[in-house]
C-alpha positions in Angstrom: 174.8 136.8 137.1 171.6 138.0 138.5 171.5 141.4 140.9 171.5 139.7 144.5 169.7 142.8 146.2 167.7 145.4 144.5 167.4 149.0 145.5 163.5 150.0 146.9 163.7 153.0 144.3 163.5 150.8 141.6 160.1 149.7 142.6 159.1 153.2 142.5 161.1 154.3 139.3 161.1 151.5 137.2 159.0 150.2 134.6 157.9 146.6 133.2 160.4 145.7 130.5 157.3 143.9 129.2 154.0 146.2 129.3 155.9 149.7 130.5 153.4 149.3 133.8 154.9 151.2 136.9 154.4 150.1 140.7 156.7 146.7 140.4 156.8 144.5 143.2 160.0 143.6 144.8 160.8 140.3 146.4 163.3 139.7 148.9 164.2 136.4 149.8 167.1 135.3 152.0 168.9 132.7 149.6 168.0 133.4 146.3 168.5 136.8 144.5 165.6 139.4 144.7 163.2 139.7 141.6 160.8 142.1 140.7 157.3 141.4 139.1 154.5 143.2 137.4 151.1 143.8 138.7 150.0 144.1 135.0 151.1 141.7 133.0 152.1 139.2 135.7 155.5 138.4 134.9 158.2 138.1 137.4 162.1 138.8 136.4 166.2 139.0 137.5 168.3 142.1 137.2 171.7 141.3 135.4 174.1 142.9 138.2 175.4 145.9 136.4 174.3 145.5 133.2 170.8 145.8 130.7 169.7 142.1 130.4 167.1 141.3 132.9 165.7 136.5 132.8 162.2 136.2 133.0 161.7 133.7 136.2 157.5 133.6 135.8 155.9 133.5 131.7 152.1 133.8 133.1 149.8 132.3 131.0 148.7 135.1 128.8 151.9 134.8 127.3 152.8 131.6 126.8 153.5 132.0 123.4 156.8 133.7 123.9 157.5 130.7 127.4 160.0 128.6 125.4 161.7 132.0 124.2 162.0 134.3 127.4 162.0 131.9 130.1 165.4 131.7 132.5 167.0 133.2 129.2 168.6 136.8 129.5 167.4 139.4 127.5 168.1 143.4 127.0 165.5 145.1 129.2 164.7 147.2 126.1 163.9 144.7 123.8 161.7 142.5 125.8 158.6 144.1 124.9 159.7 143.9 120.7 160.2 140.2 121.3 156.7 139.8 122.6 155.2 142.2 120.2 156.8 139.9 117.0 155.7 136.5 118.8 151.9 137.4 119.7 149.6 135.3 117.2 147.6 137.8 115.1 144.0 136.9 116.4 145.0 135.9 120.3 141.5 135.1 121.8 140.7 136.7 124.6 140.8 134.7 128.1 137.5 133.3 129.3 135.6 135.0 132.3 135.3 131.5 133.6 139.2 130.5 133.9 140.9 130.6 136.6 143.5 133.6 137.1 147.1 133.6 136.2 147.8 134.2 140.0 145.8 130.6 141.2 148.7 128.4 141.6 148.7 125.4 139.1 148.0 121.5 139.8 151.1 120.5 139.3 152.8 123.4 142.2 150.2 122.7 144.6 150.7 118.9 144.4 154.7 119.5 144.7 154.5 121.8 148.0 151.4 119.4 149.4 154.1 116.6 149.0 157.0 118.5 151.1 154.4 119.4 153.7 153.3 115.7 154.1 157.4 115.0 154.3 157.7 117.1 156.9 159.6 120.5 155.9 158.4 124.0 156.9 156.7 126.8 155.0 160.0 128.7 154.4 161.6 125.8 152.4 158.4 125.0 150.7 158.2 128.9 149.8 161.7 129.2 148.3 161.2 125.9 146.4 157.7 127.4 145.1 159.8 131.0 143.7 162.6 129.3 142.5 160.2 127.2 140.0 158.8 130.3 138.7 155.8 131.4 140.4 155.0 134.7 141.6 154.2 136.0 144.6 150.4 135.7 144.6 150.7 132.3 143.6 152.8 131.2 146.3 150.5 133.2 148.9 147.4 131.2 147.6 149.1 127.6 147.9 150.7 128.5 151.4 146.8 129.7 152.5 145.9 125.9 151.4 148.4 124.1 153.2 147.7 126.2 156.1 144.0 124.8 156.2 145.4 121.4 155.5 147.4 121.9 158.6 144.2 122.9 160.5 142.1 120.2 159.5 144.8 117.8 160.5 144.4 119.4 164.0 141.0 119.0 163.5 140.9 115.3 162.4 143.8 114.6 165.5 141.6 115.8 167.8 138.5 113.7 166.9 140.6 111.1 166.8 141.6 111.4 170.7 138.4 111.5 172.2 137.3 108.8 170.7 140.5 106.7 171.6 139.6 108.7 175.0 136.3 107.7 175.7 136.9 103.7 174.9 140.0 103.7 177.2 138.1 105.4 180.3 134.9 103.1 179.1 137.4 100.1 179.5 139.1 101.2 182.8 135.4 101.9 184.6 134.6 98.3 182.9 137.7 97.1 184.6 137.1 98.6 188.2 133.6 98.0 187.6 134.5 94.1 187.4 136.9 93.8 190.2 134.1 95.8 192.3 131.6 92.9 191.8 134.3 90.0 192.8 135.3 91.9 196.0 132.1 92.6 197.3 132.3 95.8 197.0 129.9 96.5 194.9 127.0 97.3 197.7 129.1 100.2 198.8 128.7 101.8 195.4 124.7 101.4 195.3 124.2 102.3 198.9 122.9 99.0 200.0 125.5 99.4 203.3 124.4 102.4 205.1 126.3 105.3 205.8 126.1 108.3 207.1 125.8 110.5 204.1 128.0 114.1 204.0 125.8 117.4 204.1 125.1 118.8 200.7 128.0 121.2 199.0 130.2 120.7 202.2 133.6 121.8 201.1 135.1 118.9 202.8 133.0 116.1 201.7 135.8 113.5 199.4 135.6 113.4 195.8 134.4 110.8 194.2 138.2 109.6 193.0 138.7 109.6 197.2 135.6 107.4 197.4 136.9 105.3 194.8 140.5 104.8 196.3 138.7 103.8 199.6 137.5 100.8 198.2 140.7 99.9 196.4 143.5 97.2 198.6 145.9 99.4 200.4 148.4 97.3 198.8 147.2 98.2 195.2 146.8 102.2 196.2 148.7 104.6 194.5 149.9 107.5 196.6 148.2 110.3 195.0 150.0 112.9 197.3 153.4 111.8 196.1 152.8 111.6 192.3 154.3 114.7 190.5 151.8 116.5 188.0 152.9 116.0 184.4 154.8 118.5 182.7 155.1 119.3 178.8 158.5 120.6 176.6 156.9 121.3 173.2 159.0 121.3 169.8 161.6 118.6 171.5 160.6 115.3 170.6 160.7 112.8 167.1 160.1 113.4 163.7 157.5 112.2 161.8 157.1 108.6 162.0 155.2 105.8 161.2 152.7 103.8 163.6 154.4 101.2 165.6 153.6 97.4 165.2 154.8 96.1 168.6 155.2 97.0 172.0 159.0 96.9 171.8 159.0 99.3 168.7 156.3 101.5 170.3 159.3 102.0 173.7 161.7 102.9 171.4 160.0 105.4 169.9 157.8 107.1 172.9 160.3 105.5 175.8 159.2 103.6 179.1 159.3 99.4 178.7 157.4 97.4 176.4 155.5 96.3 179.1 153.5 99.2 179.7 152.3 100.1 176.0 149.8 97.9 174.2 147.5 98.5 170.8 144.3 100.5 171.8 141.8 99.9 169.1 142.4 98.6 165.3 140.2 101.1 163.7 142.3 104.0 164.8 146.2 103.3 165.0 146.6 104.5 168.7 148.8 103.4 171.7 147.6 103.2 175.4 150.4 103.8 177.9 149.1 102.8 181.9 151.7 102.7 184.7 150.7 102.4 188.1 154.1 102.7 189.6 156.8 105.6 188.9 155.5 108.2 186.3 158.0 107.9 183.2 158.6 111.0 180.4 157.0 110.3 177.2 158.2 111.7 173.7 155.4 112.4 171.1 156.3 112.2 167.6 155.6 114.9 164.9 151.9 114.7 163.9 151.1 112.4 166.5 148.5 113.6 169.7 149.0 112.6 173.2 145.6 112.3 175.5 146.9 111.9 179.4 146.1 112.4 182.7 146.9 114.7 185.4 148.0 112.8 188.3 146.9 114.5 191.0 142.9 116.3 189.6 142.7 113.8 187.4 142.1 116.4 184.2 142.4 115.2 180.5 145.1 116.7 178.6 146.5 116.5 175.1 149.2 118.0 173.2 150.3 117.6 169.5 153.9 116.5 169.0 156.8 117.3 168.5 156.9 116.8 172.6 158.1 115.4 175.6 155.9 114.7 178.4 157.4 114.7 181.9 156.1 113.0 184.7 153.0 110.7 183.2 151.8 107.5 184.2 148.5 107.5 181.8 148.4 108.4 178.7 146.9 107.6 175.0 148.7 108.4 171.5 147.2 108.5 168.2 148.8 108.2 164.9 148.8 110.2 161.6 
């Protein structure tokens, strides 16, 4: 059975069963049993507990003459190096200046982790599944710095992807008010036609232009901007990773409100549009998905990346992966 923790002083003391370098590195990990690796020579290995056998967990590739011998097999600590001596080929060409390093994580490891980071599991399962099929530290380092800018351009893509689901849904709404303007009449008011006494320049109580805009709006059809609480955000509590939904009833059972109030934005980019003119409803935001809404009350786009509930909304636009 391996050693489950390893003394600090043996980093300090001890010596590569394979090369006789000093400086080892120790690794600690919470489920597995610690293993020590070599700076030199690059492999990585177990401690039988109380005994003299130590199980190579990492053969780099400099030594892959002796993989199918010494790897996950026990062997005694002072005989290691022998082994390797009797198994290197007698004219071993020297590595290339153009490969890549023994500590650049392989194809086949980075497309593994990129698959459990697509499927939703965090760094510290995707780091103990990386160790545990034999890389070393510096390998699993490098593919955790990858996923991490995958993560980032995600964001990055996400983001893009809102504004532009933004800007058409504004473009449609002033296209809609713009419309029911011109059937009301109202339409002179907006290009000054009617006069009216304009307000003085930078007068701190002159309306805003969403005042001016409510004005011309039935008092029936008015919402009551005084009484509409603010949204409010709870990050990391809403769904997991899901797909885009196809209909309006599947799209409520995954965000929440009724059918009735979610329809399909645009084809190009899978989004919904959520707009509720009655009482503001909570929203949940799926894993991976962003949310674009609206402050009730200044009117101020907002967006946040899901997992999340928002509280409180009565507009609002969500994009898919």
């Amino acid at each position: 059975m391996p050693r489950r923790n390893i003394p600090e002083s043996w980093v300090k003391n001890g010596r590569c069963p394979a090369c006789g370098a000093a400086n080892l590195k120790l690794t600690h990990l919470s489920d597995i049993p610690d293993h020590l690796s070599c700076t030199k020579c690059e492999i990585s290995f177990e401690v039988e507990n109380g005994g003299r056998y130590v199980r190579l967990k990492h053969v780099p590739e400099a030594l892959e003459f002796v993989d199918e011998i010494l790897r996950n097999r026990w062997v005694e600590a002072s005989k290691l190096a022998g082994i390797i001596a009797k198994h290197r080929p007698v004219a071993e060409e020297k590595k290339a200046p153009d490969q890549p390093s023994a500590a650049s994580p392989t194809d086949d490891a980075w497309k593994r982790a990129l698959r459990m980071y697509q499927l939703g599991n965090n760094p510290k399962t995707i780091q103990t599944m990386l160790v545990q099929s034999g890389l070393n530290q510096e390998q699993v380092d490098a593919i955790l710095a990858r996923l991490k800018r995958v993560a980032e351009d995600e964001t990055q893509q996400q983001n893009k992807k809102f504004w532009i689901v933004a800007g058409i849904s504004l473009f449609v709404l002033v296209l809609l008010t713009g419309m029911w303007l011109a059937t009301s009449g109202k339409v002179p008011v907006l290009f000054g036609t009617v006069t009216a006494t304009p307000a003085p320049t930078q007068d701190p109580n002159q309306p805003s232009a969403v005042t001016m805009l409510m004005k011309l709006i039935p008092a029936g059809a008015q919402p009551n901007l005084a009484n509409l609480p603010d949204p409010t955000v709870e990050t990391g509590k809403g769904p997991a990773k899901a797909a885009c939904p196809a209909t309006p009833e599947s799209a409520a059972r995954l965000f929440g409100g009724d059918p009735s109030l979610w329809y399909r934005d645009v084809e190009e980019i899978p989004s919904w549009q959520m707009t509720n003119s009655g009482t503001a409803i909570s929203v949940k935001v799926p894993a991976g998905m962003t949310a674009a809404y609206l402050a009730n009350r200044s009117f101020k786009a907002l967006s946040i990346r899901g997992p999340a509930t928002i509280y409180n909304v009565n507009f609002l636009v969500i994009t898919c992966d």
